[in-house]
C-alpha positions in Angstrom: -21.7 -11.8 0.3 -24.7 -13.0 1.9 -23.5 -16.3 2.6 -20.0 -14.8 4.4 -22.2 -12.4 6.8 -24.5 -15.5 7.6 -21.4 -17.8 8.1 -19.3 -14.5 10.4 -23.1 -14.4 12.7 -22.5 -17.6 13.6 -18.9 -17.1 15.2 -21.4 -14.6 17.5 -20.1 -14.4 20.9 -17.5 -17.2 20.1 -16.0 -14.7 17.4 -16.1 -11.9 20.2 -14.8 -14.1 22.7 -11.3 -14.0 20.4 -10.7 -10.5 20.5 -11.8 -10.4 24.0 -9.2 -7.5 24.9 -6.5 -10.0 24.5 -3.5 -8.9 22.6 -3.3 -9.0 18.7 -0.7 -11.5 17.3 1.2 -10.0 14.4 2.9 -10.9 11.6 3.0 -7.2 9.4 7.0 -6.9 8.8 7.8 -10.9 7.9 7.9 -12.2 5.0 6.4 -16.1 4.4 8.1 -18.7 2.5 5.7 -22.1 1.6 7.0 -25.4 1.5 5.6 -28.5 0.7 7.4 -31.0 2.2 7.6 -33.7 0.3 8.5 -31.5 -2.7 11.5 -29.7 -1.2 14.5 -31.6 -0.2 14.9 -35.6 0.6 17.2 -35.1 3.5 16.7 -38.7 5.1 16.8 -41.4 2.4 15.6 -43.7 5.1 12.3 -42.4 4.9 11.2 -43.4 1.1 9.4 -45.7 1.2 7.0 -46.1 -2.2 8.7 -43.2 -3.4 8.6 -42.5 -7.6 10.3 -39.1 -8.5 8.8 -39.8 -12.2 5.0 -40.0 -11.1 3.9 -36.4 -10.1 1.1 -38.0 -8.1 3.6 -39.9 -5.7 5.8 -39.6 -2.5 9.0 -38.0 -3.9 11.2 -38.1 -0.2 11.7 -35.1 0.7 11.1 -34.3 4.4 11.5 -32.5 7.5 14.9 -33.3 8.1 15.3 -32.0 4.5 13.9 -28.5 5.3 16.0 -28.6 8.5 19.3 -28.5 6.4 18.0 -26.0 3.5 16.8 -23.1 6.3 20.1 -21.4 5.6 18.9 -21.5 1.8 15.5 -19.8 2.9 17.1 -17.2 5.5 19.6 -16.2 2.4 16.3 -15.7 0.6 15.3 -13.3 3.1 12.6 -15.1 4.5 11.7 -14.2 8.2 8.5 -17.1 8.8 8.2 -20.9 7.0 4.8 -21.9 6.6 4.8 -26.0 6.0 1.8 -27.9 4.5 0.5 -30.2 6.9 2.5 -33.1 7.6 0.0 -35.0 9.7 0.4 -39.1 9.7 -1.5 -39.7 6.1 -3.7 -42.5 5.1 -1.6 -45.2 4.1 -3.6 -45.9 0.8 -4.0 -43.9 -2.4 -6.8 -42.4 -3.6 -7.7 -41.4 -7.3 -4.0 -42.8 -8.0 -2.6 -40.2 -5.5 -0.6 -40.2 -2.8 -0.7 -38.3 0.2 2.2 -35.9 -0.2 0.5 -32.9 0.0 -0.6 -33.8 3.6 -4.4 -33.2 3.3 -5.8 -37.1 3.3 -4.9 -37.2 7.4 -5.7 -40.5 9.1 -4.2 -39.2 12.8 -3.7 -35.4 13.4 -1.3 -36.2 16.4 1.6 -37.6 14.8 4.1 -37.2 11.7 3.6 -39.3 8.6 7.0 -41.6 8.8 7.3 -40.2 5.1 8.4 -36.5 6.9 10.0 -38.0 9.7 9.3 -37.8 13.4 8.1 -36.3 16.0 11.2 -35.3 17.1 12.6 -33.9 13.6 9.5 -31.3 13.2 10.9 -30.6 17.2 14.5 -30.0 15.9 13.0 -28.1 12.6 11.2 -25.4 14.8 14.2 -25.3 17.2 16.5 -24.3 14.4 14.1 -21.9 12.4 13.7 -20.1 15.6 17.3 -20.7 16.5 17.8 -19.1 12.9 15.2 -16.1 13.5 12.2 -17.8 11.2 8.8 -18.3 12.8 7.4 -21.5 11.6 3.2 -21.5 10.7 1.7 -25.5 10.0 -1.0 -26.0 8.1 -3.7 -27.1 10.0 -6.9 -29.3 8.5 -9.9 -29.2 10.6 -12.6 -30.0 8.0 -12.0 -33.6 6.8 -10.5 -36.6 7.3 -8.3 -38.5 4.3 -11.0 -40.8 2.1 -9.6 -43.9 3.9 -8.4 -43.0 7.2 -9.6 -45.6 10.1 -11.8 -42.7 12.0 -14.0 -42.7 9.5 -14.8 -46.3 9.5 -14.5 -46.3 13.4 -16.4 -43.2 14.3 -19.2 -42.9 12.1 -21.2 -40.3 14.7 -17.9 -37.8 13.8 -19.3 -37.0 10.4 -21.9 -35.5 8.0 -23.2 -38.2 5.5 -25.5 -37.5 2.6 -29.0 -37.1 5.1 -27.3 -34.1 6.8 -25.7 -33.0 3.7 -29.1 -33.3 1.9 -31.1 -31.0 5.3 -28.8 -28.7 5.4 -29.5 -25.2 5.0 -25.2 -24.8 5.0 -23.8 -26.6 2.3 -20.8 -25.0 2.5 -20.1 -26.5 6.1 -22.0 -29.6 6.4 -21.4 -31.4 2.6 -18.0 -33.1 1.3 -15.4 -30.7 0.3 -14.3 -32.5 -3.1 -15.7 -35.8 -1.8 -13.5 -36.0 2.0 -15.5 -37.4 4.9 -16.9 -34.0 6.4 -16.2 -33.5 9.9 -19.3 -32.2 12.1 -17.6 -29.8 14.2 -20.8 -29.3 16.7 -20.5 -32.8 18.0 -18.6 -32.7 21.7 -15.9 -35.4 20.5 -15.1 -33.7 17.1 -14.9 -30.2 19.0 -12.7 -31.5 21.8 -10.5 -33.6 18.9 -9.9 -30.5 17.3 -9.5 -28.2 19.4 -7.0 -30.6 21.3 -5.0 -31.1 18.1 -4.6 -27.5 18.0 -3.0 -27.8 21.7 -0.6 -30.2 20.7 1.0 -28.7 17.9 1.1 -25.2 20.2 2.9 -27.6 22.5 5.4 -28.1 19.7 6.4 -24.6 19.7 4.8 -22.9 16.2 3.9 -19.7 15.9 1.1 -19.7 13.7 -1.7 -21.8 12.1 -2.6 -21.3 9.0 -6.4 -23.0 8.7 -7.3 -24.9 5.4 -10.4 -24.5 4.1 -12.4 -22.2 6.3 -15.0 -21.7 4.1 -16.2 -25.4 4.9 -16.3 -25.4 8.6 -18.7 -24.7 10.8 -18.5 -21.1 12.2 -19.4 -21.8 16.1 -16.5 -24.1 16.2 -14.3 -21.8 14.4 -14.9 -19.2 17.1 -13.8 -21.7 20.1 -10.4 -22.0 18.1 -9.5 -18.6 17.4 -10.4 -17.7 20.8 -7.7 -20.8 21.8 -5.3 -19.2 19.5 -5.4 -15.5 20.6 -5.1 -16.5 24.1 -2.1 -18.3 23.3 -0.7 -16.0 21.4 -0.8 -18.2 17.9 -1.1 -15.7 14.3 -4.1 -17.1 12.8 -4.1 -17.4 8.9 -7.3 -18.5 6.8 -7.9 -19.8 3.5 -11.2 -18.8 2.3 -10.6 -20.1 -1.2 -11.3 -16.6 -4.1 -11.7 -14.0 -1.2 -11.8 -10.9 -2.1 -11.8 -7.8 0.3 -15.0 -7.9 1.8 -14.5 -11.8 2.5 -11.5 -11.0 4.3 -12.4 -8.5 6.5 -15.3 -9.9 8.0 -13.3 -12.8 9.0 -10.4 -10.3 10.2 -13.6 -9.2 12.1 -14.6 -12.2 13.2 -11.0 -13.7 14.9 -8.9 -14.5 12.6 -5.3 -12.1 12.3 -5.3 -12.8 7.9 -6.6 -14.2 5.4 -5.4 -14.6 1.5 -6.4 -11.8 -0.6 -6.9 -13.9 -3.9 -8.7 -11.0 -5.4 -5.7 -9.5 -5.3 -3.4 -12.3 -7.0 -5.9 -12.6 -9.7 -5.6 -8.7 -10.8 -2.0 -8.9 -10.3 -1.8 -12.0 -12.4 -4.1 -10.4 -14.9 -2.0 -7.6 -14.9 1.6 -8.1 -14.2 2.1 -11.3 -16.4 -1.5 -10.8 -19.1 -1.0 -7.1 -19.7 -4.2 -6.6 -18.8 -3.8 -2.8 -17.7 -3.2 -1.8 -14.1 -6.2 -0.5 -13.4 -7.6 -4.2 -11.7 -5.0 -3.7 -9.3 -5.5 -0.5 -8.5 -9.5 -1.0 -7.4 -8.7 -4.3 -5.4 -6.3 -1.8 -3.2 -8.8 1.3 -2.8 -10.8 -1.0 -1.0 -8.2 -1.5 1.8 -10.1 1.2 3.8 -12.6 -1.6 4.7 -9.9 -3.7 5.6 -9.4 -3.7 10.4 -5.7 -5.1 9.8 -4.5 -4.3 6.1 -0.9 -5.1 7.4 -2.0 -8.8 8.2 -3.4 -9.8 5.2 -1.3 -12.7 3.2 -0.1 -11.3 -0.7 0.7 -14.2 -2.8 1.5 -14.1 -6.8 1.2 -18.3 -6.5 0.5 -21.1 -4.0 0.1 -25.2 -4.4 -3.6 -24.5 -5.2 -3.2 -22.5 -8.4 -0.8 -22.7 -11.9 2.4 -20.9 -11.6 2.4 -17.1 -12.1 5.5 -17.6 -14.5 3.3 -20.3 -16.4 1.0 -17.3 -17.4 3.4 -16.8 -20.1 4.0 -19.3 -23.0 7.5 -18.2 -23.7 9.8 -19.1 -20.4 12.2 -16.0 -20.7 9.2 -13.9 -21.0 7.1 -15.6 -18.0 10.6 -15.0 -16.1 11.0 -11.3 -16.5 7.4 -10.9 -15.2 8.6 -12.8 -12.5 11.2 -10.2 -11.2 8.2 -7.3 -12.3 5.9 -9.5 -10.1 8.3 -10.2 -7.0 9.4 -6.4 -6.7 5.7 -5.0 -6.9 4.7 -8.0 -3.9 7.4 -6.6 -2.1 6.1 -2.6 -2.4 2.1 -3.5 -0.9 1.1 -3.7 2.7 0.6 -6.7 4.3 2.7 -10.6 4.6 4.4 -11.6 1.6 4.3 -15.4 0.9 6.4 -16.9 -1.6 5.8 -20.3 -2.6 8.9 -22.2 -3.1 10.0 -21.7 -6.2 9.0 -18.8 -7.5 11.8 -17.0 -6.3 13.3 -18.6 -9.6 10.2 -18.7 -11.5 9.5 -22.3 -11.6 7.0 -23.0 -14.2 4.1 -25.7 -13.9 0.3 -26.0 -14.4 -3.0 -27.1 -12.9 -2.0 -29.8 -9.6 0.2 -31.4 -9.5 2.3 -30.0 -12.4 2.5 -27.0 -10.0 4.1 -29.2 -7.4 7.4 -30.0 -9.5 10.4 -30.5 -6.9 12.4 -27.8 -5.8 15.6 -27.7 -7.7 18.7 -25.1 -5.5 21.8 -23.4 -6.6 23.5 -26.1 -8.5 20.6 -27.4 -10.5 20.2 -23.5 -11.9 20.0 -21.5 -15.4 21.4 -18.2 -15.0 18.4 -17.3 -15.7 16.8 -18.8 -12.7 20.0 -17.1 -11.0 18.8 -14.1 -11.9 15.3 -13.9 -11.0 16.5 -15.5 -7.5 18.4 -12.5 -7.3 16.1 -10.1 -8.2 13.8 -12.0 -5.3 16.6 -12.0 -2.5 16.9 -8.2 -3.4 13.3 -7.2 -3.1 13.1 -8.7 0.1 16.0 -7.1 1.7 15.0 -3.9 0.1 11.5 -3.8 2.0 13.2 -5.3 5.2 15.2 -2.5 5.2 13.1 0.2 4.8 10.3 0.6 7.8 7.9 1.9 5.0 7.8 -0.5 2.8 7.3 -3.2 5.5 5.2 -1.5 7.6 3.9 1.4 6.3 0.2 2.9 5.2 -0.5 2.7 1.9 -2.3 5.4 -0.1 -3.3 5.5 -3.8 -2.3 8.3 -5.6 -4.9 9.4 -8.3 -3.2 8.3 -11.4 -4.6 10.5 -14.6 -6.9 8.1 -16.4 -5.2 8.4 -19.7 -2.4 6.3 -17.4 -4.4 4.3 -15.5 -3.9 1.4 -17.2 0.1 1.2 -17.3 1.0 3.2 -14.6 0.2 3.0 -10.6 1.5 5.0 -8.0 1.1 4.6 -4.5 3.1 6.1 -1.0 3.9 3.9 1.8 4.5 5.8 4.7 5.8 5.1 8.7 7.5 6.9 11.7 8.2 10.3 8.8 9.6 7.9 6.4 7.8 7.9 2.9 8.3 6.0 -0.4 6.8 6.4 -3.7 6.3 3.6 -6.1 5.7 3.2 -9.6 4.3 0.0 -10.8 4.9 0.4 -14.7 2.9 -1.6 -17.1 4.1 -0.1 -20.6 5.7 -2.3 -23.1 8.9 0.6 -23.6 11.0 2.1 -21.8 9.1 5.3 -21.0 8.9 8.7 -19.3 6.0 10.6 -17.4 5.4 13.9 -16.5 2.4 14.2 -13.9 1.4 17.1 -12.4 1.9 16.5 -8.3 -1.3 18.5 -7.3 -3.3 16.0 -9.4 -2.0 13.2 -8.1 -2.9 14.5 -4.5 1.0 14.2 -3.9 3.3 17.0 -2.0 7.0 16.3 -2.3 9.5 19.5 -2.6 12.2 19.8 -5.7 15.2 18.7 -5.4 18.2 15.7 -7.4 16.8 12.9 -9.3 15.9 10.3 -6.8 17.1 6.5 -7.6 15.6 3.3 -7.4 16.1 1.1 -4.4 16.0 -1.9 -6.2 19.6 -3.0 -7.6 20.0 -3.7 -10.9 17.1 -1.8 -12.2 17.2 1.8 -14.6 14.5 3.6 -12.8 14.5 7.2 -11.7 12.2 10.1 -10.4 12.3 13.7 -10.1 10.4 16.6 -8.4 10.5 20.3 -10.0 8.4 23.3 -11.2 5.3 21.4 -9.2 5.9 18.2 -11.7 6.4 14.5 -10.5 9.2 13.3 -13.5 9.2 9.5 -13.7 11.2 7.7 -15.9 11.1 3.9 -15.6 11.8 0.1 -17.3 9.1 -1.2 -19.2 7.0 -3.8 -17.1 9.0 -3.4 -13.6 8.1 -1.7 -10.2 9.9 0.3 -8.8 10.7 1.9 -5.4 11.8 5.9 -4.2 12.6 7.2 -1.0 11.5 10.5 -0.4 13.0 13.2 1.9 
């Protein structure tokens, strides 16, 4: 903690500078799909050069003219925003037998890597995604150059070698992330470099950033962007790699519109897909009280970074239904859903790159996948529809401890509207009885109530001053209340 309050002093005035009275931009209501390129869809065979499908450490062609063609796959998904991993010109080199693809080893932050395309085709994707009613967020890197890039033979000056790493009092900032030449954003060039990549790819027309490693950069600096970004109007997204609450909303604080809540991610892996009890999840969210923006922050079951949430499970089928139990309860919290693509079919894979496996569509399906893509595309339309779910306050309801573990129950409220939901960890097929004064909980008698989610048995009731649930083992569930 010490270090994030030492790191958010010295946005100082820089970090106040960024919410300077300038208007908030605002991404509470989408919902974020992740692609990584290369990994998607080869749309422009053209492009593939040293391409190898069977090495999971090389180019595999797909490309931006790829995820031009497949946004009608995304929008069916229900996806309202794509966010793409960076797809900078790369070295041109390996490194550690690796290529590139990911789009983190950048050798010029000005222009597309021939592998994605052009210039011209990440014009033509943002003009369709818009033209489709998708925001598009790029991945920005502003804390390292790729091992072998030129800069780093040609502009020494622009980074921190092993003296400065060595004197530092900030690691963090001014030492290699995993061994990539560390950028020292205080010198004038480096600033102006950055901050004038950041201009350019406004120029291109996204509508969001979302910054790689922030916990590695230097703060000053940091301040100077976010300011940049507000005043144009640019969501800003961090990745503070394990933050938990407090990390997040000092950098909310600080500038930036969200961050990832991994602490989250972990206690709903924990919970949704170990069995682990409920109760993990349930004290990550009474903390969102400390939280400026709660319906900013980025909810994620899965990214690039981490295993698959359906590899938590040895048996495939098994790791699946958690999959549908984890897509519905990501769709009943406040804040930005991301999906990372394939998990809407829960894709299995573990430790990078097995996590990176391409994205196989419709006619490479199991019915199984089928059905967990289903499942997805429902939960999304179900909180797109409903005004609370998407937008709504969230409050806790207090659960009897006896429950605790298996059963949560939270409100999401906006504009009069109000929904209940019951995330339900038990093994069977069970009903509750809970008295409605001790769950802090007022709701007048009246017909059973159904589930909004299709294709699920779940169903709630309020008489004699009781709250009646009856619900599908491992699922969450979702009631409208009058």
């Amino acid at each position: 903690m010490r270090k994030t309050i030492l790191l958010g002093l010295l946005l100082g005035a820089a970090g106040a500078a960024a919410q300077g009275g300038l208007p908030l931009s605002s991404f509470e209501g989408q919902v974020m799909y992740q692609v990584m390129p290369d990994r998607f869809f080869d749309g422009n065979a053209a492009n593939n050069a040293g391409v190898n499908k069977a090495d999971p450490r090389a180019w595999h062609g797909g490309d931006l003219a790829g995820l031009t063609q497949k946004l009608p796959y995304i929008k069916r998904l229900g996806a309202t925003a794509v966010w793409l991993t960076p797809v900078y010109q790369q070295q041109t080199q390996n490194s550690f037998d690796t290529s590139p693809y990911h789009g983190y080893w950048p050798a010029d932050f000005r222009k597309v890597d021939p592998h994605f395309g052009t210039l011209a085709d990440f014009g033509g994707l943002v003009q369709a995604a818009q033209g489709a009613g998708m925001r598009v967020v790029l991945d920005q890197v502003i804390n390292h150059y790729g091992y072998l890039a030129p800069a780093v033979r040609e502009h020494p000056a622009w980074f921190n070698g092993k003296a400065e790493c060595d004197a530092s009092r900030q690691k963090d900032s001014d030492c290699p992330l995993a061994g990539l030449p560390d950028l020292k954003q205080g010198n004038p060039e480096v600033r102006d470099l950055l901050l004038g990549n950041a201009q350019f790819w406004r120029d291109q027309g996204v509508q969001g950033f979302r910054y790689d490693a922030i916990k590695n950069v230097d703060g000053m600096f940091l301040g100077d962007l976010l300011a940049d970004d507000r005043a144009a109007g640019i969501w800003t997204l961090g990745e503070w790699y394990n933050a938990d609450t407090g990390t997040v909303a000092e950098w909310q604080r600080r500038g930036f519109d969200s961050l990832f809540l991994f602490s989250l991610q972990a206690a709903m892996k924990g919970s949704i897909m170990s069995g682990q009890g409920l109760d993990s999840v349930a004290a990550v969210l009474s903390r969102q009280g400390e939280l400026p923006r709660p319906g900013e922050v980025a909810l994620f079951l899965d990214n690039h970074d981490v295993p698959r949430f359906a590899q938590g499970s040895l048996f495939e089928d098994v790791g699946q239904a958690r999959t549908k139990y984890g897509l519905r309860a990501l769709m009943t919290l406040r804040g930005v859903p991301v999906i990372w693509q394939g998990t809407e079919i829960a894709m299995r894979g573990g430790a990078d790159p097995d996590n990176r496996r391409d994205m196989r569509f419709e006619e490479k399906w199991t019915p199984q996948e089928k059905s967990v893509f289903g499942v997805a595309q429902n939960a999304i339309a179900v909180r797109q529809a409903n005004a609370a779910l998407s937008r709504g306050t969230l409050a806790l309801l207090r659960t009897p401890q006896s429950l605790a573990d298996r059963l949560l129950l939270f409100t999401r409220e906006h504009d009069g509207q109000r929904v209940l939901v019951a995330w339900h960890g038990g093994k069977e097929r069970r009903s509750y009885s809970v008295r409605l004064s001790s769950l802090g909980l007022s709701a007048a008698p009246g017909a059973v109530i159904p589930t909004l989610f299709a294709g699920q048995n779940a169903k709630i009731r309020v008489s004699n001053g009781f709250l009646h649930l009856s619900l599908p083992p491992e699922d969450a569930a979702a009631f409208k209340l009058d």
